[in-house]
Biopython code that builds the backbone (N, CA, C, O; Angstrom):
import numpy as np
from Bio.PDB.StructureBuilder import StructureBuilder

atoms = [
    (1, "UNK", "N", (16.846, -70.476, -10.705)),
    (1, "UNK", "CA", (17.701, -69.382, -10.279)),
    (1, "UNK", "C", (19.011, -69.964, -9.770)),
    (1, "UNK", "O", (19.184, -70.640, -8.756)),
    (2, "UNK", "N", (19.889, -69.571, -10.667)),
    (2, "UNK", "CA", (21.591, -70.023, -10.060)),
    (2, "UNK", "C", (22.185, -68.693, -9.861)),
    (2, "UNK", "O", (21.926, -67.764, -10.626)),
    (3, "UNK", "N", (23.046, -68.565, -8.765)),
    (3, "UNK", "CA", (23.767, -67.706, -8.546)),
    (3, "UNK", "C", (23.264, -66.625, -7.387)),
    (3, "UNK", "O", (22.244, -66.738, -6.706)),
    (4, "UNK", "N", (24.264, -65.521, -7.336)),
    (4, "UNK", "CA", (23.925, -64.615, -6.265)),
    (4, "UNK", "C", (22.033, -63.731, -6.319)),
    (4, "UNK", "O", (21.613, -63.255, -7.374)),
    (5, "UNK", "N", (21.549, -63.712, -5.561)),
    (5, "UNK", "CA", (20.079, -63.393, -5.569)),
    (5, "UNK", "C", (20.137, -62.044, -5.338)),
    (5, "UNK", "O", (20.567, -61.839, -4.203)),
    (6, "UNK", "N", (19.821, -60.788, -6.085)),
    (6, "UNK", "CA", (19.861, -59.702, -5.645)),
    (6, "UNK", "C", (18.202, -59.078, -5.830)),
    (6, "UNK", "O", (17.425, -59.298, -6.759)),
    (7, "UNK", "N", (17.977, -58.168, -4.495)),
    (7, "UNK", "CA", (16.530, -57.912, -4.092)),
    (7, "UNK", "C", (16.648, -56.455, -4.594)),
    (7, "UNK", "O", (17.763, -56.061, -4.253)),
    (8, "UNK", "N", (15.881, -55.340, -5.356)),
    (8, "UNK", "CA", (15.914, -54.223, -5.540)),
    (8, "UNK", "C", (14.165, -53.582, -4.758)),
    (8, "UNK", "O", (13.050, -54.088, -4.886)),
    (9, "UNK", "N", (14.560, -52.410, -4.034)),
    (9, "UNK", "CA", (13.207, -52.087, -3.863)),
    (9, "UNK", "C", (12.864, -50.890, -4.654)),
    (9, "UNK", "O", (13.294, -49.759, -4.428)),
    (10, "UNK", "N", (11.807, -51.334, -5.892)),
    (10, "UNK", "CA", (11.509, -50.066, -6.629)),
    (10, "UNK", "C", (10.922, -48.678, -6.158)),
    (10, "UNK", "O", (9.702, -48.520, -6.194)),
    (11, "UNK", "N", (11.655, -47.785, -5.769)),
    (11, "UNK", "CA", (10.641, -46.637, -5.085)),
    (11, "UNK", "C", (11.157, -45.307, -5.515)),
    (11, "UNK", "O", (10.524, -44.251, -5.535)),
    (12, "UNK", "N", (12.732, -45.565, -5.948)),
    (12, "UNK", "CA", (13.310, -43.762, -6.371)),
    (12, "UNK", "C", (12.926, -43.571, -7.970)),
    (12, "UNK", "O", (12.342, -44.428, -8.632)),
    (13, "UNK", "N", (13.299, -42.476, -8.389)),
    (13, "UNK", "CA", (13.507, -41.575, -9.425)),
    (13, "UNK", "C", (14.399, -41.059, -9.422)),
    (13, "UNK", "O", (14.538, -40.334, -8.437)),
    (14, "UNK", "N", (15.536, -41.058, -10.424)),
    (14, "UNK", "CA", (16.458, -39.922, -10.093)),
    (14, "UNK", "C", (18.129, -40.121, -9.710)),
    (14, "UNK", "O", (19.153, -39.467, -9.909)),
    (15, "UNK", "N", (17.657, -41.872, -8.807)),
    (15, "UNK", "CA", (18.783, -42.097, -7.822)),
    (15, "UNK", "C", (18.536, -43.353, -7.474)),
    (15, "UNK", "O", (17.441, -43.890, -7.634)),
    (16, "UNK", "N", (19.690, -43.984, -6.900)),
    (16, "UNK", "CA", (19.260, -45.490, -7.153)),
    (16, "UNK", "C", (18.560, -45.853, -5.886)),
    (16, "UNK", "O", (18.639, -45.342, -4.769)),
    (17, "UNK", "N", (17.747, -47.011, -6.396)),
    (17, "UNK", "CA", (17.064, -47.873, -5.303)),
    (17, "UNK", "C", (17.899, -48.359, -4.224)),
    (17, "UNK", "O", (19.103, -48.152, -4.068)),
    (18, "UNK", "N", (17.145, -49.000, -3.531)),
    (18, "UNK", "CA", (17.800, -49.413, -2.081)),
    (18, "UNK", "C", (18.093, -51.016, -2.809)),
    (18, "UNK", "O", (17.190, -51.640, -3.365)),
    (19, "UNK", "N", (19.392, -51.486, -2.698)),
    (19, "UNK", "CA", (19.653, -53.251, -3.071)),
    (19, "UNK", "C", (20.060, -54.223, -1.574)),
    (19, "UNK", "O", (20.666, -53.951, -0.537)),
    (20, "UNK", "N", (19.482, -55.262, -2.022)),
    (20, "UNK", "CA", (20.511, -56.210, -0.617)),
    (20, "UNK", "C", (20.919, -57.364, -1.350)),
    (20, "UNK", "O", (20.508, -57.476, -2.505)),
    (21, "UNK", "N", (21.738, -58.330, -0.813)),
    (21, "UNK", "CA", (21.850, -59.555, -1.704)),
    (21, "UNK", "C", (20.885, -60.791, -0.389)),
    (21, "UNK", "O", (21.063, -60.640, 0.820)),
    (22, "UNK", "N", (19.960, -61.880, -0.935)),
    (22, "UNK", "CA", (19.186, -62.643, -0.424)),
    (22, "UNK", "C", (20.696, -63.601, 0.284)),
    (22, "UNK", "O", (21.596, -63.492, -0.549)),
    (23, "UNK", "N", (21.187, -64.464, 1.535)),
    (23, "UNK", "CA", (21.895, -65.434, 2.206)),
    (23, "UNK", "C", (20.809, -66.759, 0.903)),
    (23, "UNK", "O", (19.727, -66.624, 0.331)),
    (24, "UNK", "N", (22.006, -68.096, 0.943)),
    (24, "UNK", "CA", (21.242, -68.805, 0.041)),
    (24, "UNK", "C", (20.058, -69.435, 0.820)),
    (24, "UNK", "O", (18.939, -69.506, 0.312)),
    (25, "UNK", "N", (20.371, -69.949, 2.232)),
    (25, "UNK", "CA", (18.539, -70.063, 2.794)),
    (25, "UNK", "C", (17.745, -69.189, 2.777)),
    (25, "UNK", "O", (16.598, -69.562, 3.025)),
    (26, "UNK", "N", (17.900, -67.969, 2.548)),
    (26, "UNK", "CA", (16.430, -67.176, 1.940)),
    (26, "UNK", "C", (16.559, -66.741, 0.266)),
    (26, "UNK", "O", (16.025, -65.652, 0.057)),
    (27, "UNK", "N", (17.017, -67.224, -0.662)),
    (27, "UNK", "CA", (16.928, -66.823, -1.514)),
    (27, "UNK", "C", (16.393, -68.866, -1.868)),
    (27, "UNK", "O", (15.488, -68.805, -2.700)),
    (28, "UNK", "N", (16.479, -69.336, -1.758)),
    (28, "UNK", "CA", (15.941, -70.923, -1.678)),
    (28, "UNK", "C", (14.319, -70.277, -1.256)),
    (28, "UNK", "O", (13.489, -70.243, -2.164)),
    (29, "UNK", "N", (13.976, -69.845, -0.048)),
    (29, "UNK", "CA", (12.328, -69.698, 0.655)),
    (29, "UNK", "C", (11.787, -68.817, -0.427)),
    (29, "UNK", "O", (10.609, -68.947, -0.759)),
    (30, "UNK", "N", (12.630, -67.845, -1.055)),
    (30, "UNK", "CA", (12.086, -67.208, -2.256)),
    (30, "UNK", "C", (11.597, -67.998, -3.310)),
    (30, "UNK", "O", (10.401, -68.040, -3.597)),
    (31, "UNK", "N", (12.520, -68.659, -3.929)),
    (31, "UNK", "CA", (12.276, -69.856, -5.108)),
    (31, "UNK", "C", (10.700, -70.176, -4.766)),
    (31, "UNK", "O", (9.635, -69.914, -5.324)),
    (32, "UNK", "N", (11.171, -71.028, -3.306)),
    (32, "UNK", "CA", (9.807, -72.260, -3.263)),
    (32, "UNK", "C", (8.579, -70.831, -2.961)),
    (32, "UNK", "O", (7.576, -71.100, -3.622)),
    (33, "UNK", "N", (8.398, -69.566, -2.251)),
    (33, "UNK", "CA", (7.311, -69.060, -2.503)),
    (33, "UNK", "C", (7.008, -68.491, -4.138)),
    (33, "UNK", "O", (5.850, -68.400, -4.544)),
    (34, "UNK", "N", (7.926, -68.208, -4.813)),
    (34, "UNK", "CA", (7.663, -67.573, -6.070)),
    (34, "UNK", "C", (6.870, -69.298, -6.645)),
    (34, "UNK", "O", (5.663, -69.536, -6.688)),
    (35, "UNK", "N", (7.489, -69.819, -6.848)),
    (35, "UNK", "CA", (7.241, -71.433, -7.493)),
    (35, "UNK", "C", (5.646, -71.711, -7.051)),
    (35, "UNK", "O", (4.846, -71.991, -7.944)),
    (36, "UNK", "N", (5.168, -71.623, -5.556)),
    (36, "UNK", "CA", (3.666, -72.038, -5.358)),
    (36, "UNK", "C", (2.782, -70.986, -5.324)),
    (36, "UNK", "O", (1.838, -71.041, -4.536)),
    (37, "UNK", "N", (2.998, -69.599, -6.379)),
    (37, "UNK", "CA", (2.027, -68.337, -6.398)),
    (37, "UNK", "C", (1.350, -69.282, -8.040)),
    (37, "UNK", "O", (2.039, -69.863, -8.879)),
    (38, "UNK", "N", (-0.485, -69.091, -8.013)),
    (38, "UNK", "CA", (-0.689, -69.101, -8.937)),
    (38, "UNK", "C", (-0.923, -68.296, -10.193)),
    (38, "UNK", "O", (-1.145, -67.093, -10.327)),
    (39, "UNK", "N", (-0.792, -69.512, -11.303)),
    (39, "UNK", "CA", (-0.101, -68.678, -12.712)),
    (39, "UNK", "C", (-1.460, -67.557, -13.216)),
    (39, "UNK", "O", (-2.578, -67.777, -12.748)),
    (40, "UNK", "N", (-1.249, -66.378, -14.183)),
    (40, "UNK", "CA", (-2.495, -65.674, -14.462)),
    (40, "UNK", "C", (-2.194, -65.555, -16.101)),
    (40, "UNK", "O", (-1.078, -66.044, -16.281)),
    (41, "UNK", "N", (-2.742, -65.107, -17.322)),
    (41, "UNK", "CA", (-2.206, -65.458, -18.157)),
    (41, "UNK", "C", (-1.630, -64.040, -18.740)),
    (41, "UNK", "O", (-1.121, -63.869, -19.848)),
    (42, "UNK", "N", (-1.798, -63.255, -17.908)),
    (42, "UNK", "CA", (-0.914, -62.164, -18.514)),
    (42, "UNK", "C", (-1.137, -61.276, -17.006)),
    (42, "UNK", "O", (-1.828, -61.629, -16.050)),
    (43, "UNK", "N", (-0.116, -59.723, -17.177)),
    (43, "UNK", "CA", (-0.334, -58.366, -16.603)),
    (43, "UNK", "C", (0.274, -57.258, -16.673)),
    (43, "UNK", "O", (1.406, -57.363, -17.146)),
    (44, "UNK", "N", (-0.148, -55.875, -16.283)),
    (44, "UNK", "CA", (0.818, -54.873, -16.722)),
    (44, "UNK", "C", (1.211, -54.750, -15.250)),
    (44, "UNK", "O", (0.521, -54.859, -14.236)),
    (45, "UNK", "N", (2.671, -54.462, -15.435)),
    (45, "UNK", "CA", (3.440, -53.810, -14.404)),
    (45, "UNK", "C", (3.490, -52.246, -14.598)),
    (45, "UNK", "O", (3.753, -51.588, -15.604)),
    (46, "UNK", "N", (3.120, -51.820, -13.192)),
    (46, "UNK", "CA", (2.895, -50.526, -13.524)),
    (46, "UNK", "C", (4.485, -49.668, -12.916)),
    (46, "UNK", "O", (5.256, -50.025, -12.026)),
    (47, "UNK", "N", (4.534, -48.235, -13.977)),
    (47, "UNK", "CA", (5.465, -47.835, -13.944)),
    (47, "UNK", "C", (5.378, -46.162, -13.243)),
    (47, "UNK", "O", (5.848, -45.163, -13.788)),
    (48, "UNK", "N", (4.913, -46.182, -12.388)),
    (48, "UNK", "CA", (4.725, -44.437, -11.583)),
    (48, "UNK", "C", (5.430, -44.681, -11.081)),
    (48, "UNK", "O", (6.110, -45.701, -10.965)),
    (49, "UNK", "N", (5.387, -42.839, -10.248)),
    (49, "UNK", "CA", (6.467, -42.333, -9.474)),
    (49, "UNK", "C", (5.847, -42.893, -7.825)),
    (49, "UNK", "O", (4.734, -43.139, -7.360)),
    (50, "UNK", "N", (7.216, -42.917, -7.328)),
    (50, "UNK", "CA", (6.838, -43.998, -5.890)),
    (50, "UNK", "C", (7.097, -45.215, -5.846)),
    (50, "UNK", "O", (7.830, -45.817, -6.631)),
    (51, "UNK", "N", (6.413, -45.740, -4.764)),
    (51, "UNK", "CA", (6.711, -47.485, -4.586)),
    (51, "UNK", "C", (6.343, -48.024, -5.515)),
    (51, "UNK", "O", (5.202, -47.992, -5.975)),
    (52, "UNK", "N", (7.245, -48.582, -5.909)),
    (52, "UNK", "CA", (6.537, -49.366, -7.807)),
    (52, "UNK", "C", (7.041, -51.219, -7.706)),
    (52, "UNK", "O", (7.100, -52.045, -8.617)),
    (53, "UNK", "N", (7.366, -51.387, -6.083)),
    (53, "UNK", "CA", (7.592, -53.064, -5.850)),
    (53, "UNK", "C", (8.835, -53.693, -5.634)),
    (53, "UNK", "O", (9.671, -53.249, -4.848)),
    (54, "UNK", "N", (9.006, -54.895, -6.429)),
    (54, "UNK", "CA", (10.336, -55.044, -5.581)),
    (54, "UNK", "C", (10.867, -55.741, -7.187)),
    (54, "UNK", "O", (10.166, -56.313, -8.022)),
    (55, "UNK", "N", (12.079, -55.496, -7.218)),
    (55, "UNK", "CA", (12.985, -56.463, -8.565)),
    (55, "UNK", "C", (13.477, -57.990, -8.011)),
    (55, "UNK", "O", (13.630, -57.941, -6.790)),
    (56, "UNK", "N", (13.633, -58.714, -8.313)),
    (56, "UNK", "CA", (14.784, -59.645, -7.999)),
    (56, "UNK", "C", (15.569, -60.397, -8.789)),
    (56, "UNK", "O", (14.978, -61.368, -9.261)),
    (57, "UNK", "N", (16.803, -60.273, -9.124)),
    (57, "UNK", "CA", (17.397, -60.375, -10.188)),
    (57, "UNK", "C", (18.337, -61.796, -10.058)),
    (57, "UNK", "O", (19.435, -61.516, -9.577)),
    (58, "UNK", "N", (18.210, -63.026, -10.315)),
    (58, "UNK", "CA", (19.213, -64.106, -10.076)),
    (58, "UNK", "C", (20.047, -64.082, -11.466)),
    (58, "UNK", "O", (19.221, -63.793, -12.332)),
    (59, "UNK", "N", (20.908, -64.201, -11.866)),
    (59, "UNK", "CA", (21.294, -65.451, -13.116)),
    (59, "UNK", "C", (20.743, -63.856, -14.334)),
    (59, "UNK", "O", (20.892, -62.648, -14.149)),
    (60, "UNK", "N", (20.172, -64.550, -15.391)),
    (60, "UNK", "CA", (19.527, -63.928, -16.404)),
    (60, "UNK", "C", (17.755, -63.940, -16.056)),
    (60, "UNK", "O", (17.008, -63.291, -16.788)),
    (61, "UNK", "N", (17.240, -64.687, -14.955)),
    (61, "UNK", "CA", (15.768, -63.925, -14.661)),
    (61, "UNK", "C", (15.654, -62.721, -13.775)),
    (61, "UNK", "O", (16.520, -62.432, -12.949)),
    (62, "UNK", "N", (14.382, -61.916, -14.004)),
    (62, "UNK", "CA", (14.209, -60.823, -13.099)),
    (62, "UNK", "C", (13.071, -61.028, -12.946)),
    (62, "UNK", "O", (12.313, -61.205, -13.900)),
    (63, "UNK", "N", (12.781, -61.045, -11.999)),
    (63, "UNK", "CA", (11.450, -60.923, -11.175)),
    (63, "UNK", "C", (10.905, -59.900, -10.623)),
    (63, "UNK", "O", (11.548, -59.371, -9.717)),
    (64, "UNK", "N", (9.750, -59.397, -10.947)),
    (64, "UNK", "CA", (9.257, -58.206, -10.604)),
    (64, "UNK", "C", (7.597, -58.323, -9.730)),
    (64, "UNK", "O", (6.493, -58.556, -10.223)),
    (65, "UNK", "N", (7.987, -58.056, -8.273)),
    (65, "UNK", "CA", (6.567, -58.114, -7.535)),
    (65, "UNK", "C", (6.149, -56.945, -7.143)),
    (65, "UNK", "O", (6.749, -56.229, -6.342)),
    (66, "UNK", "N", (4.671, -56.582, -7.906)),
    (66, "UNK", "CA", (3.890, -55.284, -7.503)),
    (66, "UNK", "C", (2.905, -55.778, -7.461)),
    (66, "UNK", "O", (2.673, -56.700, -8.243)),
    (67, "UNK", "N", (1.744, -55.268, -6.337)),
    (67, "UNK", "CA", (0.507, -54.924, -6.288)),
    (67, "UNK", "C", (-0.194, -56.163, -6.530)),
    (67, "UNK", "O", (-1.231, -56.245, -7.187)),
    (68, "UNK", "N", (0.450, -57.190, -5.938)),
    (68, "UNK", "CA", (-0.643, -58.544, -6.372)),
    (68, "UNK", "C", (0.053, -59.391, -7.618)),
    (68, "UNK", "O", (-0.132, -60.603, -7.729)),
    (69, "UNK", "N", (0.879, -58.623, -8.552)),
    (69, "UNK", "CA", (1.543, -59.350, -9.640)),
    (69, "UNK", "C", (2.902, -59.681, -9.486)),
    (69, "UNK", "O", (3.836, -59.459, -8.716)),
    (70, "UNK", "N", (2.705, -60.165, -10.294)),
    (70, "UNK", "CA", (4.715, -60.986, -10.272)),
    (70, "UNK", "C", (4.793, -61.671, -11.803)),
    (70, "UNK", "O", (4.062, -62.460, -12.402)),
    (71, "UNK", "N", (5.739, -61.144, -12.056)),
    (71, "UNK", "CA", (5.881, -60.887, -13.700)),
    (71, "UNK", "C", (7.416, -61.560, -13.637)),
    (71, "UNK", "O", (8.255, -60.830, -13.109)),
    (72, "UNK", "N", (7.949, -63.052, -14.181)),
    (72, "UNK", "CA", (8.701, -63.367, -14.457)),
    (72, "UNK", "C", (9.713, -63.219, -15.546)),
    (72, "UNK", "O", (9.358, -63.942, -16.477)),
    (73, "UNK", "N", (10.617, -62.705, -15.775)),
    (73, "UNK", "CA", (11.476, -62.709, -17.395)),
    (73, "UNK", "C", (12.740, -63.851, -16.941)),
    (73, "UNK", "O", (13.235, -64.225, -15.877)),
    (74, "UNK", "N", (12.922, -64.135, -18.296)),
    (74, "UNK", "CA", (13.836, -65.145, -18.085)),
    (74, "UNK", "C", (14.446, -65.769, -19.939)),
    (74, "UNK", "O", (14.268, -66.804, -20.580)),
    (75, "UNK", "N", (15.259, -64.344, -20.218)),
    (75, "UNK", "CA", (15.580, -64.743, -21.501)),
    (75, "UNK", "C", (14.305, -63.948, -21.948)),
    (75, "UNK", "O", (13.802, -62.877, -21.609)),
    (76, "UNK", "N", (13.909, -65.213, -23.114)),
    (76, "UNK", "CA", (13.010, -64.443, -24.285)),
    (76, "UNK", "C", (11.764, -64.713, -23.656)),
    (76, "UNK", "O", (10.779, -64.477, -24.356)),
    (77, "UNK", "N", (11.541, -65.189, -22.406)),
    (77, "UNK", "CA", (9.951, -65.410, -21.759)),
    (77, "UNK", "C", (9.900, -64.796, -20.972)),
    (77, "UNK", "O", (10.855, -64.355, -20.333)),
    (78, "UNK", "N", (8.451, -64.540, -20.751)),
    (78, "UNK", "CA", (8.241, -64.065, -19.581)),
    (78, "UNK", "C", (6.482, -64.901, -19.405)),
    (78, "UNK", "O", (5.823, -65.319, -20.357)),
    (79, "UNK", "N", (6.014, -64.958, -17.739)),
    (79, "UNK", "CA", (5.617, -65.517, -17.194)),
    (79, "UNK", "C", (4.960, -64.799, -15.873)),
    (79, "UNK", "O", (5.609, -64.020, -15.174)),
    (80, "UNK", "N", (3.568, -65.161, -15.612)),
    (80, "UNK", "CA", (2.655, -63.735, -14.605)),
    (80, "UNK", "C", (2.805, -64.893, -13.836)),
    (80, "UNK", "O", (3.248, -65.999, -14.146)),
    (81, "UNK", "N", (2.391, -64.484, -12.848)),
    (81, "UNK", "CA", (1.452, -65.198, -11.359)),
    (81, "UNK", "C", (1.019, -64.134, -10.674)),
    (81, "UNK", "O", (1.402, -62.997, -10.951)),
    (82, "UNK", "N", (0.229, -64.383, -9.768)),
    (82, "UNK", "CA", (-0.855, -63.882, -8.807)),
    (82, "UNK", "C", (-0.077, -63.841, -7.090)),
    (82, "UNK", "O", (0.384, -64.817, -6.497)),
    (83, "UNK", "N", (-0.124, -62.505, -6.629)),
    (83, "UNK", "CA", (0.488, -62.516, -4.836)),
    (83, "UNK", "C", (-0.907, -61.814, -4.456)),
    (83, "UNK", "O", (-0.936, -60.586, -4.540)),
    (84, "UNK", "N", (-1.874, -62.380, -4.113)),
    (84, "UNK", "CA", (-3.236, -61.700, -4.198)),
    (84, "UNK", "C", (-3.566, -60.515, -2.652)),
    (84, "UNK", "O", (-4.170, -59.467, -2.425)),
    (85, "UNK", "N", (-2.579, -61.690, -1.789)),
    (85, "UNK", "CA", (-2.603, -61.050, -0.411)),
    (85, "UNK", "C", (-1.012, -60.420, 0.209)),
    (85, "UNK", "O", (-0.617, -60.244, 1.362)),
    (86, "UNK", "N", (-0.237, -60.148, -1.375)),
    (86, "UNK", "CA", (0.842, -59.557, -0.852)),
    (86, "UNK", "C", (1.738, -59.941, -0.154)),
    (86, "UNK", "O", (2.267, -59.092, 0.564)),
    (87, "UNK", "N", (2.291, -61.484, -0.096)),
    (87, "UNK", "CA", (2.566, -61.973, 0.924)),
    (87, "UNK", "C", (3.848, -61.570, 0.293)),
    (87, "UNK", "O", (4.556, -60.718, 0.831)),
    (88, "UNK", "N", (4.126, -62.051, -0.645)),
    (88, "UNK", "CA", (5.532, -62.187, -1.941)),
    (88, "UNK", "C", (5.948, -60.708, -0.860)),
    (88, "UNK", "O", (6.532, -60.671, 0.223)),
    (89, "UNK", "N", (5.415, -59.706, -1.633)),
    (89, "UNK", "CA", (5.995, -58.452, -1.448)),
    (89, "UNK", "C", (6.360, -58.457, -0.013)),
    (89, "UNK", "O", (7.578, -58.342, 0.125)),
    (90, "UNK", "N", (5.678, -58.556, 1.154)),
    (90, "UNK", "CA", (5.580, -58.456, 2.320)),
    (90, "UNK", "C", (7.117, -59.327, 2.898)),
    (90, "UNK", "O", (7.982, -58.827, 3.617)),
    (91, "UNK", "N", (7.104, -60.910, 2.262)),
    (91, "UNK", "CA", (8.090, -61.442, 3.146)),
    (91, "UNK", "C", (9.724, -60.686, 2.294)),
    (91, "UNK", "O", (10.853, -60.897, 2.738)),
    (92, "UNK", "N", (9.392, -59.745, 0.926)),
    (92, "UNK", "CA", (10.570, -59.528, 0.411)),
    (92, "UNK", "C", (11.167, -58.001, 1.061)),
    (92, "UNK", "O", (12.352, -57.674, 1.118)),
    (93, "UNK", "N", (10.234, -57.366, 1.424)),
    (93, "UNK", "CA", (10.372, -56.104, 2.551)),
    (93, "UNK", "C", (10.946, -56.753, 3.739)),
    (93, "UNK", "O", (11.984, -56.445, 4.323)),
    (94, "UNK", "N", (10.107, -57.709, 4.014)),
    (94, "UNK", "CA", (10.750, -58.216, 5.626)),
    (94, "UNK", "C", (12.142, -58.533, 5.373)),
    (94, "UNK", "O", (12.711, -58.243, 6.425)),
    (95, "UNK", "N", (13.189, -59.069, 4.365)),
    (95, "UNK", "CA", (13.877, -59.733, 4.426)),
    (95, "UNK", "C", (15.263, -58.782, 3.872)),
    (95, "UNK", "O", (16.390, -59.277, 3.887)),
    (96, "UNK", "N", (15.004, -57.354, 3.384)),
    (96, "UNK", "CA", (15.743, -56.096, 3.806)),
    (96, "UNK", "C", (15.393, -55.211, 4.711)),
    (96, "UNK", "O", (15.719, -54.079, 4.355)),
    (97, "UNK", "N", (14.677, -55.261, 6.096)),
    (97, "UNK", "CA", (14.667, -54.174, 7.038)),
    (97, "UNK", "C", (15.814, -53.927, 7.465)),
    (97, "UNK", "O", (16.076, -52.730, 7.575)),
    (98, "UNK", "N", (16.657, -54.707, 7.767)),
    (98, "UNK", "CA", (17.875, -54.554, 8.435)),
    (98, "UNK", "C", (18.846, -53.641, 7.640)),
    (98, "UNK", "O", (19.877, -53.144, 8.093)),
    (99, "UNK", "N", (18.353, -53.497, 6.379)),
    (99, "UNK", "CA", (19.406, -52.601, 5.485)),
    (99, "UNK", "C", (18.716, -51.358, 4.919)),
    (99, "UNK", "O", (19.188, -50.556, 4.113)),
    (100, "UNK", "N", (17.436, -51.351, 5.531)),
    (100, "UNK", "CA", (16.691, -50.049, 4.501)),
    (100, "UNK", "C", (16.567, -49.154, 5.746)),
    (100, "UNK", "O", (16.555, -49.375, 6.957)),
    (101, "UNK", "N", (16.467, -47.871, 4.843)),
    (101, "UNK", "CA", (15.754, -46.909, 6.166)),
    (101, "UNK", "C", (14.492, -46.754, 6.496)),
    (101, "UNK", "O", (13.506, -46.489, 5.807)),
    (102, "UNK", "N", (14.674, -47.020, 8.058)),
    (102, "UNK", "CA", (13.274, -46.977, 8.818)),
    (102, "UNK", "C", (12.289, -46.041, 8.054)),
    (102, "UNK", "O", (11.188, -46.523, 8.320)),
    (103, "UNK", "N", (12.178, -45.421, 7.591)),
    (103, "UNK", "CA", (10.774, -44.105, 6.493)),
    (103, "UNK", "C", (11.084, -45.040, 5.236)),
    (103, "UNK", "O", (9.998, -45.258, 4.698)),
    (104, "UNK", "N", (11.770, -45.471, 4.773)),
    (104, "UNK", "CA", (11.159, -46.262, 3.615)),
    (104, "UNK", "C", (10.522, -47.666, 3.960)),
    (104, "UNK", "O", (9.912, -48.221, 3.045)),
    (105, "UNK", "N", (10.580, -48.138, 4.875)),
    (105, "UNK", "CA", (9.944, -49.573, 5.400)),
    (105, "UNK", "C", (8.570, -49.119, 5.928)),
    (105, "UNK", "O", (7.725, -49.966, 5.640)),
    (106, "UNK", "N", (8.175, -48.314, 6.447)),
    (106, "UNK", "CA", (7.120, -47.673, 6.791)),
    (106, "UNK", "C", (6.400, -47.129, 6.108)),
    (106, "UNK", "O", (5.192, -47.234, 6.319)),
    (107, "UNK", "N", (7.020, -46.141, 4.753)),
    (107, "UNK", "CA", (6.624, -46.356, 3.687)),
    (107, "UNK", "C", (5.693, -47.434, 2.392)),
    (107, "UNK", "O", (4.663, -47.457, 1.719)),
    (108, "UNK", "N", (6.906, -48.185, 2.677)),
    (108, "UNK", "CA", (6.139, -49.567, 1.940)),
    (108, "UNK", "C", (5.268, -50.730, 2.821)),
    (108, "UNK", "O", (4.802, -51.778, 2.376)),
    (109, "UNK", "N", (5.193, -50.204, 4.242)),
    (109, "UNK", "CA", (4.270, -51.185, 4.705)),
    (109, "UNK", "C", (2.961, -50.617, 4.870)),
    (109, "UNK", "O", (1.983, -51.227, 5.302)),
    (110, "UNK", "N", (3.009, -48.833, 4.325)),
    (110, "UNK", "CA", (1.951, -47.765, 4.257)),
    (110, "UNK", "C", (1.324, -48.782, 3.262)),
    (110, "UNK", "O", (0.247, -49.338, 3.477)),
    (111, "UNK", "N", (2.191, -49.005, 2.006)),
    (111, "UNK", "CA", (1.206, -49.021, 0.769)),
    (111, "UNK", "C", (1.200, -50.761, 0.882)),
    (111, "UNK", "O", (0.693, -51.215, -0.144)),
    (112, "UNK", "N", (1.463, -51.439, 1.479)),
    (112, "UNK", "CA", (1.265, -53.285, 1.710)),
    (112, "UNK", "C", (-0.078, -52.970, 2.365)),
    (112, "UNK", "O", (-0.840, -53.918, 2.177)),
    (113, "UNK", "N", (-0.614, -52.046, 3.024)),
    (113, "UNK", "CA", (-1.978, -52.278, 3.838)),
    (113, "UNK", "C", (-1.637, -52.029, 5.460)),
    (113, "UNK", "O", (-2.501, -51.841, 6.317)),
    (114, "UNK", "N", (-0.152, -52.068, 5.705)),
    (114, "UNK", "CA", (0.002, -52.605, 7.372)),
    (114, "UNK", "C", (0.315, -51.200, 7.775)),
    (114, "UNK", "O", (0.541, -50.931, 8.955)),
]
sb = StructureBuilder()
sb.init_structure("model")
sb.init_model(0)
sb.init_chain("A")
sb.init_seg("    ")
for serial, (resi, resn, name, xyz) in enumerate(atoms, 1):
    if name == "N":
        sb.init_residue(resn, " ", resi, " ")
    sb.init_atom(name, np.array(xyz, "f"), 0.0, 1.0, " ", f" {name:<3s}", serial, name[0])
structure = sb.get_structure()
């Protein structure tokens, strides 16, 4: 991942998502957690109405964390791994509270388990 790190939280219809851009020391803690999730050999990302996860878009990859998965693209590949205990999702919520609204953070920490 080169360049500006942008975080999307998938949850509207209709209207756009909530975006932040990652500072480069947390878009670096991103790298190294995306980098030590293990690999799975495939998955579907699911597409309903509601919290549907988080995007993260560097360069030409997008990264997409839902529900335990994380689905890499990057060009003509793409690439699964496993967030089994949600952490991915969890530290990528934590790292826009400061910019989302309080009912959507509460929201998505409804459906994280917390």
């Amino acid at each position: 991942m080169s360049g500006k790190t942008v975080v999307e939280l998938d949850i509207f219809s209709g209207r756009p998502n909530p975006t932040w851009t990652l500072p480069d020391a947390e878009a670096t803690a991103f790298r190294e957690r995306l980098d030590a999730l293990a690999g799975t050999a495939s998955g579907q990302v699911a597409n309903n109405l509601g919290y549907r996860g988080f995007v993260v878009r560097t360069g030409d990859e997008v990264v997409t964390v839902q529900r335990g998965l994380v689905r890499r693209a990057d060009g003509g590949t793409t690439t699964y791994g496993t967030d089994p205990n949600r952490d991915l999702e969890q530290w990528l919520l934590d790292s826009g509270k400061s910019s989302l609204d309080p009912d959507l953070v509460t929201t998505v920490e409804h459906e994280l388990g917390g």
